[in-house]
C-alpha positions in Angstrom: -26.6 -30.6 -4.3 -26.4 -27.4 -6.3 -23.4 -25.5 -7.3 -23.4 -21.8 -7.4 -20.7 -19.7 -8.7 -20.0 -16.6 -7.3 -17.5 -14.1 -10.1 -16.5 -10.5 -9.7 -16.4 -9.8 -6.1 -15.9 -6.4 -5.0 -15.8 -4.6 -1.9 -18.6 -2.3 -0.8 -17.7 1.2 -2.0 -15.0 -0.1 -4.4 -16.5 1.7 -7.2 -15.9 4.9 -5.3 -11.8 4.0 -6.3 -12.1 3.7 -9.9 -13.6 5.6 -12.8 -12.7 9.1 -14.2 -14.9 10.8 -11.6 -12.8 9.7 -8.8 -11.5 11.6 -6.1 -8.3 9.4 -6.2 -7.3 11.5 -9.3 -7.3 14.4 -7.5 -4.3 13.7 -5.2 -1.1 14.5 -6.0 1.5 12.1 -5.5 3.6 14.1 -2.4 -0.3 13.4 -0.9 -0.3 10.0 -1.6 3.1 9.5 0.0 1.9 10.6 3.1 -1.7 9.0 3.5 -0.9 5.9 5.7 -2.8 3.5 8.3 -2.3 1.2 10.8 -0.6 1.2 13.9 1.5 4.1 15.1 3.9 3.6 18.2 1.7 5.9 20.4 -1.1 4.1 19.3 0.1 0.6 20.5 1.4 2.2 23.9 -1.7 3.9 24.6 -3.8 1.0 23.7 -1.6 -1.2 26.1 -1.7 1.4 28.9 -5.3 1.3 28.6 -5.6 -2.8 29.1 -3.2 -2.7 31.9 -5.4 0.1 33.6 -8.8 -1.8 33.1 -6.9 -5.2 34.5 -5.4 -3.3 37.8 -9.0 -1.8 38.7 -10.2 -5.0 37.7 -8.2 -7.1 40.0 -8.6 -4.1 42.7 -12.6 -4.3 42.4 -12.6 -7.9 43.2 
C-alpha cells in the first residue's frame, strides 16, 4: 500500500494572518485586548431559552 506524506498544513485564509501586508499590523494592542469570541452569558441563556421553547411547542403539537 502506498504512503503519502502530507507537510505544511495550513488553514484556508491563513496567509491572510501573516506577511507585511497584513491587516493584523494595523491593530493596536488596546484593540487586540478587546477582540474576543465564544460564548457570552446572554448568548448561552438565549440559546437555551430558545431549545426549551422549540421542546414545549413541540411536546404541545403532538
Amino acid at each position: 500500500m502506498a504512503n503519502i506524506a502530507i507537510s505544511n498544513l495550513r488553514p484556508a485564509g491563513a496567509d491572510l494572518f501573516d506577511g507585511s501586508e497584513s491587516f493584523m499590523n494595523d491593530l493596536t494592542d488596546s484593540e487586540l485586548d478587546i477582540t474576543k469570541g465564544g460564548f457570552t452569558p446572554a448568548f448561552v441563556l438565549g440559546f437555551a431559552a430558545g431549545v426549551a421553547a422549540g421542546v414545549a411547542i413541540s411536546y404541545l403539537l403532538k
